[in-house]
C-alpha positions as CSV (number, residue, x, y, z in Angstrom):
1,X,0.0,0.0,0.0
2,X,1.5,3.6,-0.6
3,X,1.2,6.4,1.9
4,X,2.3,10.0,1.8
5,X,5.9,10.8,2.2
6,X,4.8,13.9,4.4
7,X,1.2,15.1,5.7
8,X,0.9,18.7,5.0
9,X,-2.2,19.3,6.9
10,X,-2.4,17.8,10.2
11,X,-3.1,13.6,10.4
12,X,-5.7,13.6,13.1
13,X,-8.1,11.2,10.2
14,X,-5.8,9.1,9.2
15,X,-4.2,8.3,12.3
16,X,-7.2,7.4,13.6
17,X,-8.6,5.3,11.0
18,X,-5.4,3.3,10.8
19,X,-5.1,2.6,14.7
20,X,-9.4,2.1,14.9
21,X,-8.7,-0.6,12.0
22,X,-5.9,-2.4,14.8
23,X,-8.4,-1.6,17.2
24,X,-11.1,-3.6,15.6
25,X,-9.5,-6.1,13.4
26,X,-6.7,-7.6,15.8
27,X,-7.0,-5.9,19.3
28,X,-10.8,-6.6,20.5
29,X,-11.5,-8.5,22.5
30,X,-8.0,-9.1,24.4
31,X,-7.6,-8.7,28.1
32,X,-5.2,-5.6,27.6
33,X,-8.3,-3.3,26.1
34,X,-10.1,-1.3,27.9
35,X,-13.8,-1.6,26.8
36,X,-14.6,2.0,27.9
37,X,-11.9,3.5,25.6
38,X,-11.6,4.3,21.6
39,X,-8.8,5.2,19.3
40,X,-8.6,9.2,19.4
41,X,-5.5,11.4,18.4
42,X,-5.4,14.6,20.9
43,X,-3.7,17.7,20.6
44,X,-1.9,17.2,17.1
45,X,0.6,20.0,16.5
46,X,3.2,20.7,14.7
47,X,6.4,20.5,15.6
48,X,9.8,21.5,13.3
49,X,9.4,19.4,10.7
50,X,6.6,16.7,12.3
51,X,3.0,17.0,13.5
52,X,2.9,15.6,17.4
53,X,0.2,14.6,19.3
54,X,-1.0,12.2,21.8
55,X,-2.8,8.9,20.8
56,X,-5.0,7.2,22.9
57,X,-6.6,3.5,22.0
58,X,-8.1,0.8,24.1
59,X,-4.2,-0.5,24.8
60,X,-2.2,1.7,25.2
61,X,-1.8,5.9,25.7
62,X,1.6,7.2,23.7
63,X,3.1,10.3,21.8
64,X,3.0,10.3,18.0
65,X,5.0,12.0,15.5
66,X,4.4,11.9,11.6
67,X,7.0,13.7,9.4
68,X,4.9,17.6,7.9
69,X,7.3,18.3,5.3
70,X,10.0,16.8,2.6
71,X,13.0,18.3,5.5
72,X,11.4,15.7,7.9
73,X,14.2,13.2,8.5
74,X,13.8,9.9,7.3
75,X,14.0,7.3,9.6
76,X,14.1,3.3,9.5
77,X,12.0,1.4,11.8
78,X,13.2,0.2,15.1
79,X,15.2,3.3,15.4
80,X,15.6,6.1,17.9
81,X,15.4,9.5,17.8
82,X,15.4,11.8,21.0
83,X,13.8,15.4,20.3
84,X,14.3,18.1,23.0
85,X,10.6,19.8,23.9
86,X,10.3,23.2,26.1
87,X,9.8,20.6,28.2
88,X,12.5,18.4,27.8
89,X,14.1,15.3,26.2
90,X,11.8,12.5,25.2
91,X,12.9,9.4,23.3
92,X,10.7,8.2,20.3
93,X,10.9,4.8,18.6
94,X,10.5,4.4,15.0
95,X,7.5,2.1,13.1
96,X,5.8,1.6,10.6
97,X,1.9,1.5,9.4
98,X,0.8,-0.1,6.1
99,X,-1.5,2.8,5.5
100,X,0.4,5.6,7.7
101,X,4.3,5.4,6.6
102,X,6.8,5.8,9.0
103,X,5.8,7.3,12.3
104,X,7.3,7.8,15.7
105,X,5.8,6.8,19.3
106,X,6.5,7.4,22.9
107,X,4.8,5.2,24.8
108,X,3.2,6.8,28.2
109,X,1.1,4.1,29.4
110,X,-0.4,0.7,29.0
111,X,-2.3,-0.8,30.0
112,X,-4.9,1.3,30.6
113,X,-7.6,-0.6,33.0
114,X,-7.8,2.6,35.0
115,X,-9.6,4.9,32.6
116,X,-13.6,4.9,33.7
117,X,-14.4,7.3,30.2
118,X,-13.2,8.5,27.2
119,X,-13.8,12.0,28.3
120,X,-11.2,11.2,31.8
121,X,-8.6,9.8,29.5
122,X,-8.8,12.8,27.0
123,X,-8.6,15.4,29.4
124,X,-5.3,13.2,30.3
125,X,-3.9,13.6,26.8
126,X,-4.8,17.5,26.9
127,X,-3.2,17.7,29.8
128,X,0.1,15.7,28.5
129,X,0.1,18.1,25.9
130,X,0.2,21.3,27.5
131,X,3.2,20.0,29.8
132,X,5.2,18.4,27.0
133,X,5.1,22.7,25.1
134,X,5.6,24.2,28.7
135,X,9.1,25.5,29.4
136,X,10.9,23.6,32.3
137,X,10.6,27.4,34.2
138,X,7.2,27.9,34.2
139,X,6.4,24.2,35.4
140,X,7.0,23.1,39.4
141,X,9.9,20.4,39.4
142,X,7.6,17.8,40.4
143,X,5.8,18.5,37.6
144,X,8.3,18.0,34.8
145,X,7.6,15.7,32.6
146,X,11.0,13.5,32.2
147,X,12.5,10.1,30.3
148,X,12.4,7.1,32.4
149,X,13.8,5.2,30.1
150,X,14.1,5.1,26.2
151,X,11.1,5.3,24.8
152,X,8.9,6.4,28.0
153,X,8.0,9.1,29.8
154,X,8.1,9.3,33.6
155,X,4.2,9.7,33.8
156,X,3.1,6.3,33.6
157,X,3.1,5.5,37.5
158,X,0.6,3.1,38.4
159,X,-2.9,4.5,38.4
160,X,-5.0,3.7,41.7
161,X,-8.4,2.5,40.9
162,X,-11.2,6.1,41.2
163,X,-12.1,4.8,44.5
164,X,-8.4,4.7,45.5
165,X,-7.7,7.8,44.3
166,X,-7.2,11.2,45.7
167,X,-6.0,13.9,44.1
168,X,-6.4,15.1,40.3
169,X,-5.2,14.2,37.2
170,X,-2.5,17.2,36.8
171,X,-1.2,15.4,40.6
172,X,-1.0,12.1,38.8
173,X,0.7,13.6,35.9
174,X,3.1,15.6,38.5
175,X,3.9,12.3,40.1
176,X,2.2,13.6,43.5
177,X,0.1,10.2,43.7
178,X,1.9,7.6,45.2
């Protein structure tokens, strides 16, 4: 299947469409899926020469990047890139889609059991986004959002269930749950 080189208007469709096809066609059903949840892109931006945004699907919560223009570098699957924010360093890993291209993810979280609506998680990637485009000097310390590891952000601590939890979202995404 061919797929664009670059995306000169913002992916949001065809993002989704291509992870709702996964969704339906090879993830439903397994134990890792959260019933409650759908495949949604939030917050797609552009970045240099990428659009960014967060994807959310029944699996698994993560960054995305697609390449916006023909300066975009072009990049072979399994690699890694690292792209400094205003917030900081975050790793990517490179894939690959049959209908996308080549993309770039970041996972933040997975599985997702602890997401009661769509609406709860969304606000979540909303929130994601604004700290991932706020510089480190208008954001608390506790509140950056830093690499764990390659590939992951240090935001994916383990969610309590709502009846366990106190506190808001922006706490868990500071780290302020425990």
């Amino acid at each position: 299947m061919t797929f664009p080189a670059f995306y000169t208007t913002a992916p949001a469709e065809q993002i989704t469409q291509a992870f709702r096809y996964i969704e339906q066609n090879q993830m439903q059903g397994l134990p890792v899926c959260n019933e409650l949840l759908t495949t949604e892109v939030v917050g797609l931006t552009r970045f240099n020469e990428c659009w960014v945004g967060v994807l959310i699907t029944p699996w698994t919560l993560q960054l995305i990047m697609l390449p916006a223009s023909a300066e975009a570098e072009q990049l072979e699957e399994g690699d890694h890139r690292t792209y400094e924010f205003p917030q900081g360093k975050v790793v990517f890993m490179i894939a690959e889609n049959e209908t996308l291209g080549p993309y770039q993810s970041c996972a933040l979280m997975s599985p997702l059991h602890s997401f009661e609506t769509q609406e709860q998680i969304r606000q979540t990637a909303i929130e994601i986004m604004e700290l991932m485009f706020q510089p480190p000097a208008e954001v608390e310390k506790s509140q950056s959002v830093k690499v764990a590891m390659p590939g992951r952000l240090d935001i994916d601590r383990e969610a309590k269930s709502s009846e366990e939890k106190s506190g808001s979202r922006r706490d868990f995404l500071r780290g302020a749950l425990k």
